[in-house]
N, C-alpha and C positions, 0 to 999 in steps of 0.2 A: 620266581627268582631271576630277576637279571643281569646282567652283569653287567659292572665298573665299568667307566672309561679308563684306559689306561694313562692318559691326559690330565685327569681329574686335578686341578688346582688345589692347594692345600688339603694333601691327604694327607692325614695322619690315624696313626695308633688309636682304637677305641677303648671304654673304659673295659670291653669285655675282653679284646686280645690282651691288656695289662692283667688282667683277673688270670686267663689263661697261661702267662706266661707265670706270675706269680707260682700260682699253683705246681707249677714244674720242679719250682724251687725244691719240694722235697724228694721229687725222684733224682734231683742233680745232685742233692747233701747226702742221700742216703748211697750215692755208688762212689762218692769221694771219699764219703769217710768209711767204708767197707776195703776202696783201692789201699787206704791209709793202711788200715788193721794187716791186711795180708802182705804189703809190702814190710811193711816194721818186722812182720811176722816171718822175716824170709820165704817166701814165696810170691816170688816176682811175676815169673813168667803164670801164674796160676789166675794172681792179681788182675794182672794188665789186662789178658786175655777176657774173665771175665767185666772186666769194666767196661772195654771197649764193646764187646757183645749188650750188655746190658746199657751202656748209653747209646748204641744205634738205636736201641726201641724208643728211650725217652728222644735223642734229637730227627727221627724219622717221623713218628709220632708231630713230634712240631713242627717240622717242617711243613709237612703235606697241607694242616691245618692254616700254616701262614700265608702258602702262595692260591690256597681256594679262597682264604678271605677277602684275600688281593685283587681277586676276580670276577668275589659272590656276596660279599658282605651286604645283607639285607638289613641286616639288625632287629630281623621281626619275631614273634613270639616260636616257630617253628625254628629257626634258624640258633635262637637261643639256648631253646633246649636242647639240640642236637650239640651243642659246644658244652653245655653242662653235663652233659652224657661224657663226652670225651675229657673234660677235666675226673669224673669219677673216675675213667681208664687209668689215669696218671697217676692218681691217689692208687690205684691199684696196683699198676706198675712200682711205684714205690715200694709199697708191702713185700712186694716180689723181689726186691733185690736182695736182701740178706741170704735166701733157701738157693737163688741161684748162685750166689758166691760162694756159700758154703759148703752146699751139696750137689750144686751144676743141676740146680732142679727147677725150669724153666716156667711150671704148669701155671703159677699164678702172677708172671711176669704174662705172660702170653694171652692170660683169659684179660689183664687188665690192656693188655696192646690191641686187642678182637675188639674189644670196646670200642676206643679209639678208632679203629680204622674200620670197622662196622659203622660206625656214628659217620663216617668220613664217607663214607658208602653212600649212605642216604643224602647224604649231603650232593654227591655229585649224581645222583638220580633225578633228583630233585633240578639242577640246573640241566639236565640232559631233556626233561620233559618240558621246563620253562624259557630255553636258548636254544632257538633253532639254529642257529650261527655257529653255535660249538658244541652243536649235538652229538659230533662223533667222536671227539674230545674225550667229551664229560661221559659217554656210554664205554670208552675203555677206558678209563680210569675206574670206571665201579669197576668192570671185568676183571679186568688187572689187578685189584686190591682184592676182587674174591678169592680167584684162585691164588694168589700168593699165601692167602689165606690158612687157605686148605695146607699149602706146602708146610708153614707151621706147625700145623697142630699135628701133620705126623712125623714131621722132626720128632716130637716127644715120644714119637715110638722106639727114636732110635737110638743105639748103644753102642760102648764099645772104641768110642775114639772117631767114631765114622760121623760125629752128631757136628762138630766141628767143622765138618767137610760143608758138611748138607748145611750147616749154618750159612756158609760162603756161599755158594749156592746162589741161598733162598736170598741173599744182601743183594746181590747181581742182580734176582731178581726183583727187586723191590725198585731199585735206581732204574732198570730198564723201565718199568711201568711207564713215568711221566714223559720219558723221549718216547715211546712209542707212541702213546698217549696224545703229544702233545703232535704229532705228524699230521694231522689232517688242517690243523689252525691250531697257532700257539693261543691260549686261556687269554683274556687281558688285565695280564697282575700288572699291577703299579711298580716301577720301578723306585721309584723313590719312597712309596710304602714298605716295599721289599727290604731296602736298604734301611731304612729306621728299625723296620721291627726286628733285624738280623743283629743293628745296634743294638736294640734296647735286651736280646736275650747274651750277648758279649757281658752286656754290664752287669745282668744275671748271675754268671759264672766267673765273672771277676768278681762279684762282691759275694759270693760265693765262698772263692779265695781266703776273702780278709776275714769273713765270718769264722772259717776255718782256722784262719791260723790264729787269730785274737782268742779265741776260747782255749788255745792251746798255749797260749801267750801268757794269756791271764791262768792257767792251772801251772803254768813250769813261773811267773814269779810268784804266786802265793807260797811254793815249795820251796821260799827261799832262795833268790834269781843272782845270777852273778853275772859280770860283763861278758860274758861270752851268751850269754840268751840276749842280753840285752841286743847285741851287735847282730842275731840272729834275727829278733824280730824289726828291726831299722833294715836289714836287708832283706826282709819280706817285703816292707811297705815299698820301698823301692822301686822292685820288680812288679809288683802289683801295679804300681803309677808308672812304671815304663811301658809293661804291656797296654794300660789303657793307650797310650799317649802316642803308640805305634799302631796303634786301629784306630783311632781319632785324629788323625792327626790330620786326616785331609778325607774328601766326601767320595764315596763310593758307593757305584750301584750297578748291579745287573744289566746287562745289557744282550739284545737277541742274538744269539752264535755264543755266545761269554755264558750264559745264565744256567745250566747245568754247572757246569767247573766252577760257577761264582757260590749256587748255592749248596751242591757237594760236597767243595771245599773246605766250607763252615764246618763240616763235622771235625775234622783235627783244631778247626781252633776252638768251638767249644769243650770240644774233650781236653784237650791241652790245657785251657786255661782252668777247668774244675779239677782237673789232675794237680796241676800247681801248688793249688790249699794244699790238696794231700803230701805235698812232698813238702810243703813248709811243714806241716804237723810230725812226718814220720822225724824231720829232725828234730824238733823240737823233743820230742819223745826220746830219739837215740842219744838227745843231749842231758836230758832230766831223770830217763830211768836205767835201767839193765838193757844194753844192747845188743838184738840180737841179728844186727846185720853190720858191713864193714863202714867204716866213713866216709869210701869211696861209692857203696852201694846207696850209704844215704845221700851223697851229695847227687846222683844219680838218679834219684829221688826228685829231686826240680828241676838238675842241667837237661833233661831229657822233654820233660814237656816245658820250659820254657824255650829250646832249641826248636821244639815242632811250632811251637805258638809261633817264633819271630819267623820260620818259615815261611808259613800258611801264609800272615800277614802278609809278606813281602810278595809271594808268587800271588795272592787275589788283589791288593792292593795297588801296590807298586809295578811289578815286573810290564801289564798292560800301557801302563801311563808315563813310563820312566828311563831315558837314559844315562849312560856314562855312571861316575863313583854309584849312584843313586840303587845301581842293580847288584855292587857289589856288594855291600855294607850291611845289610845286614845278612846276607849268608856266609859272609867271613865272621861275624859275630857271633853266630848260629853254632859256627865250626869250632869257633874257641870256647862256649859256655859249652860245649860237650868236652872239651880236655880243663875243665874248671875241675871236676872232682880230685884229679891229681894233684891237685895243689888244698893247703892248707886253709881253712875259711874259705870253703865253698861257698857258701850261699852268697857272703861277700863280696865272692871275686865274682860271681854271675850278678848280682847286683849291679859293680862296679859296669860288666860288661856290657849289661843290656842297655843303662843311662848313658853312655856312649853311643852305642849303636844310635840313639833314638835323638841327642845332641847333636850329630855327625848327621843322619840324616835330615832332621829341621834346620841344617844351616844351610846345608846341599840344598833343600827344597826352599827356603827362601829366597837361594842367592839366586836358583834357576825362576823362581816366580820374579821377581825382579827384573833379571834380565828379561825375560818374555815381554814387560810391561813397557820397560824401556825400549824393545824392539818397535813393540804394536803402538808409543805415544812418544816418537822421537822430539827430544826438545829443537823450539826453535833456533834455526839462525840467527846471530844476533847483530850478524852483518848484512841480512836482508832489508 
């Protein structure tokens, strides 16, 4: 197993990291529309809690997977099966997420995560024995993912309120691994591989999102739909194509000293954006059935993770690359879609806010790309 150049011209996405990301699709549906049920359900702080625990596994889980690929992608018959090992973990993990939202009973979220990062094990064995270069790399990374291991499986020993704690903990240390890890000689993950495949799992849980809310779309108009759903699902799609259009809107990628905080980061905005669907559906629901949270708790419901999404966005995207209005704009926008719920036609008015934000920034960032161009190819003299 050798590893990438991190140079490598025209790298892209294979057809098996798209297979793997696919595949995630159901451990991401299955903790959105669980977050869905328990918020509707008042019980927020129960919700959140477990969702955010339960999508560390599924986006830790991918992560690790994406920057070894970055590094080691061989594409040979050993290297395959170890990644169909690890998509079983996911399918696993899925199964896992109803008993632990339900019952905070973690055993077969954990057996399908062992999978995973077992399979991930072998995987960086495997380049520690065939890259003498980043052999001390690749030997603490299996180390590190062992014993985190271990710290897992006796969480489930624990009880009591204290399992929480130990959960924090074990998260600490799981992010430690790769800085430690990575101390002797950084791996050589492709940057601009990094930054597609970070795109293409965005596009994941944005369409995520739409899938969510359209199926709750299409059940609140079969039951009879009135202008006020109607106005709810046109401020869905909205928000949906604002957040794409605020992570696409210009190219980004990982960079050495940046590249922990750049791929870290990513967990609030994929949590953020698969949280979204859920908070269009719980309106949806507090619009079409028996309510049994406030209108401010529902609107609360998406000013919350759409607030975290233009965040994330703005502090990995922009904040590195960007002065003047450009650093303001969308965390003043951020600040008003969190006081959205107070007002009448939430979703609308966060709608309204975020197509702004995201207007206001593409004219800002034209007129600065512009000006740059005109600096660096001043027109001639016409008096020379």
């Amino acid at each position: 197993m050798r590893s990438r150049s991190s140079t490598e011209p025209n790298r892209a996405s294979t057809p098996l990291e798209l297979f793997f990301d696919l595949c995630f699709v159901v451990a991401v549906a299955q903790s959105a529309t669980l977050l869905e049920h328990t918020v509707a359900d008042d019980h927020f702080v129960h919700g959140v809690r477990s969702y955010l625990m339960v999508f560390f596994a599924i986006w830790w889980a991918w992560m690790n997977f994406t920057w070894f690929s970055s590094a080691y992608d061989t594409d040979d018959d050993i290297y395959r099966l170890s990644v169909l090992i690890s998509i079983v973990g996911a399918l696993v993990i899925a199964a896992g997420v109803p008993p632990a939202f339900e019952d905070q009973n973690f055993l077969i979220a954990t057996v399908g995560y062992s999978v995973m990062r077992f399979a991930n094990v072998g995987q960086w064995i495997r380049a520690a024995v065939s890259d003498p270069v980043h052999r001390a790399a690749a030997t603490r990374y299996a180390i590190g993912i062992v014993v985190v291991q271990v710290g897992w499986w006796l969480n489930l020993l624990v009880h009591g309120g204290v399992e929480y704690w130990v959960f924090l903990g074990l998260v600490v240390a799981e992010l430690l691994v790769p800085i430690v890890a990575e101390r002797p000689g950084m791996t050589p993950w492709h940057p601009g591989h990094i930054a597609e495949r970070y795109g293409l799992f965005t596009l994941i849980v944005l369409g995520e999102a739409v899938l969510a809310a359209s199926v709750a779309f299409q059940g609140g108009l079969g039951s009879g739909a009135d202008a006020d759903l109607i106005w709810l699902a046109s401020a869905g799609i909205i928000i949906v194509f604002s957040m794409w259009w605020l992570y696409f809107d210009r190219e980004t990628a990982p960079t050495p000293g940046w590249n922990f905080l750049w791929g870290y980061g990513h967990y609030f905005i994929f949590a953020s954006a698969a949280a979204v669907g859920a908070g269009l559906v719980v309106n949806v629901d507090h619009h079409t059935s028996e309510p049994h949270i406030s209108d401010t708790a529902a609107g609360y419901a998406i000013a919350i993770p759409v607030a975290v999404y233009t965040l994330c966005v703005w502090g990995l995207h922009y904040v590195p690359h960007e002065r003047g209005l450009l650093l303001f704009t969308p965390p003043v926008g951020a600040a008003l879609i969190l006081a959205a719920p107070f007002w009448p036609a939430t979703a609308q008015v966060i709608a309204v806010l975020l197509a702004l934000v995201v207007a206001i920034t593409v004219v800002l960032t034209r007129r600065a790309l512009d000006l740059s161009t005109s600096e660096s190819y001043p027109q001639d003299d016409p008096t020379d």
